[in-house]
N, C-alpha and C positions, 0 to 999 in steps of 0.2 A: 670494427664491426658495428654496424647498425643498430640503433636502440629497437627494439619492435615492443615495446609497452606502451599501452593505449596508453594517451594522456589522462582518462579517469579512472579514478579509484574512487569505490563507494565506501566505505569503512561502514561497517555494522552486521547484519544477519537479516538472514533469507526471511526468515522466521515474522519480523517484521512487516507489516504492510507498508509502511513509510520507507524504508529499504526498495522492498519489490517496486512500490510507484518509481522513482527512481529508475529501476533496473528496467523497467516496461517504459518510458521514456525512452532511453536510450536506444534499447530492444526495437522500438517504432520507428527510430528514426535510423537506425543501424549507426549506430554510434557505437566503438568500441570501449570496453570498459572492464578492469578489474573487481574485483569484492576483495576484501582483506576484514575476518572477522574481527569484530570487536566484544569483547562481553560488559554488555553495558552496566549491569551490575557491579563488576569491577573492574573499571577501565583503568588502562596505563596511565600516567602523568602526561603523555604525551597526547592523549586523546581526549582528556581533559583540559587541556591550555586549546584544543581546534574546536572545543564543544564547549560553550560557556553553559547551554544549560545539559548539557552531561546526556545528552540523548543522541540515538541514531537517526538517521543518515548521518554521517559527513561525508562532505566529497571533497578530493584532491583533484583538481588540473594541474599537473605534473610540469607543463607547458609551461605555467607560472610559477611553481615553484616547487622543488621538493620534498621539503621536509617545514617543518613551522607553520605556524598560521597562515601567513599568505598564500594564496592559491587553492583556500580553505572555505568553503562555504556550508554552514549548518541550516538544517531544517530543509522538509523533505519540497518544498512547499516553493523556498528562494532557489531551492538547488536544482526543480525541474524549469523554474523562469530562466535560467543561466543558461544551460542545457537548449534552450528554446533560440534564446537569443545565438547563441555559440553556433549552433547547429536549427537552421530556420525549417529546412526541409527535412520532411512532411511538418505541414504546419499541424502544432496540435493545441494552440490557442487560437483562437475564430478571430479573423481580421473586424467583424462587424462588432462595435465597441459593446450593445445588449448581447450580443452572443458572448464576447470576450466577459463581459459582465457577470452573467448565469455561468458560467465556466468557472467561475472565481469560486463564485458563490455556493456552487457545488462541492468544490474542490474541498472551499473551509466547512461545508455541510458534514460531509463527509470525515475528514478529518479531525472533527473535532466531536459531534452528535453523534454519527453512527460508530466514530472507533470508541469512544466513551463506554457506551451502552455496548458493542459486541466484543471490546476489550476486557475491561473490565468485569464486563457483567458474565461475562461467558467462557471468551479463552482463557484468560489468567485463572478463574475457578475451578476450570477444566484441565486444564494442560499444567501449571504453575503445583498444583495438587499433587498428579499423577507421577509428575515428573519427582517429586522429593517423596514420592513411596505413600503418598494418603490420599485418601478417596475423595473422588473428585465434588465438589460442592454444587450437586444437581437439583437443586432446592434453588439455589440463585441464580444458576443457569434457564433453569426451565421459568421462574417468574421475569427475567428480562426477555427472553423470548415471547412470551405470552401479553406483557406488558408495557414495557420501555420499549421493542425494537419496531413494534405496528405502527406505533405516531408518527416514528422516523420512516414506517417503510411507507406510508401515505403522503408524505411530505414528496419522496425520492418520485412514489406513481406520478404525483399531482405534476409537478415537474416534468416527466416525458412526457406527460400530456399524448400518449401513444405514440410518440416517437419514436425512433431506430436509436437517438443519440440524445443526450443531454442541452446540449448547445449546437447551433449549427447544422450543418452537412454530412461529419464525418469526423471520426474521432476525436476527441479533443481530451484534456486535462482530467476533467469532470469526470469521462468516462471509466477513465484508467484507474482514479482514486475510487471513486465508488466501488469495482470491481474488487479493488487491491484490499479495500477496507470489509465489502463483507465476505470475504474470501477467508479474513482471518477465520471469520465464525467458522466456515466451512473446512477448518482443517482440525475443528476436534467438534461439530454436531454434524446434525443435518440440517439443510436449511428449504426447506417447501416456501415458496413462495408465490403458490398458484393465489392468493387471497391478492395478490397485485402483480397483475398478468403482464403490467406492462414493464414492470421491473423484470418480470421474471425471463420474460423475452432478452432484455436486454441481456440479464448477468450469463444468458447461456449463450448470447452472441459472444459477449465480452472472451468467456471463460474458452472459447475456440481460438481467441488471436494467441500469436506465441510472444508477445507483450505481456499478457499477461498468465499465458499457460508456465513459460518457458520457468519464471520465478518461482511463481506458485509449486512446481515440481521439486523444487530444491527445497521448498519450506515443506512441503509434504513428507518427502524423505527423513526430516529430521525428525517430524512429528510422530509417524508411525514407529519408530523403535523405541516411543513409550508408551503411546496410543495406538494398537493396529486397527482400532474400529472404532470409529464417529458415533456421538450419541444421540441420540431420538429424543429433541426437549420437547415434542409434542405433545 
């Protein structure tokens, strides 16, 4: 009998943006691929020896190996450049080296400034709360929205410079992180973002591909059986 198991495995959860980029990669390029949770809080020994810094994504190419570290790539970041390389088509790194550039530079914008500020500042207050039975910390919520997330979301406007897309022609890296990351916010407030129309354009093109819907839904689901309704940090 024939094996019929994608050769990717994501380890970690929906829940995650870092997860979902990943999942919306693969999703773009119709790339087959399992999830297998992980609870990164307390991960097994074995997800610990694939994860040197104890975070989700990993991925498995099954192709290469197993079980073990080899065939093991961590970080959501190296894991969609492999994926790219592995699988070329649809490109979603921009051939032109400034596009590929701004692509990067987004990617780690996003990853590291906007998950910062709408991670910590917001979900983990919001959801991390609710979920262990105590009321959610809308006090810190509502001053990173008001505060922390406009410099970032001026940064992101200045950037499309009223464009359709971050880099390039058509979807790229950039695109999919930035949706993936303020998406998190969007799964326990609400997020208006008519003050930066050209962002705001973008994340409701964004939030129609099934790249990034299809994930997003699976995080959603989890979120609502302890959150059923998004909070108003306006």
């Amino acid at each position: 009998m024939s094996d019929s198991r994608p050769d990717l495995v994501i380890y970690g959860s929906p829940v995650s943006p870092f997860a979902r980029k990943v999942a919306g990669v693969c999703i773009a390029k119709g790339v087959p691929y399992e999830t297998e949770a992980v609870n990164v809080f307390d991960p097994p020994q074995w997800f610990r020896d694939i994860s040197p810094m104890k975070r989700i994504p990993v991925l498995r190419d099954r192709s290469v190996a197993e079980e073990g570290v080899a065939g093991t790539i961590a970080d959501s970041s190296a894991i969609c450049a492999m994926v790219e390389r592995k699988h070329p088509e649809p490109a979603l790194y921009p051939a032109d080296p400034m596009a590929l550039g701004e692509a990067l530079f987004i990617e780690e914008y996003a990853d590291t400034s906007l998950a910062m500020a709408g991670g910590l500042g917001i979900f983990r207050p919001i959801f991390f709360a609710v979920s262990k039975g105590q009321e959610p910390d809308l006090d810190k919520a509502r001053d990173t929205w008001a505060n922390q997330l406009p410099p970032i979301f001026d940064v992101l406007e200045a950037r499309l410079g009223g464009r359709e897309f971050f880099a390039g022609d058509s979807v790229s890296i950039a695109d999919i992180s930035v949706a993936c990351v303020l998406m998190q916010v969007s799964l326990v407030a609400e997020t208006p973002l008519g003050q930066w129309p050209a962002l705001e354009a973008h994340f409701a093109a964004m939030q129609a591909l099934p790249a990034i819907a299809e994930p997003y839904a699976a995080a959603d689901t989890i979120i609502r059986k302890a959150l059923p309704t998004r909070f108003d940090l306006t």
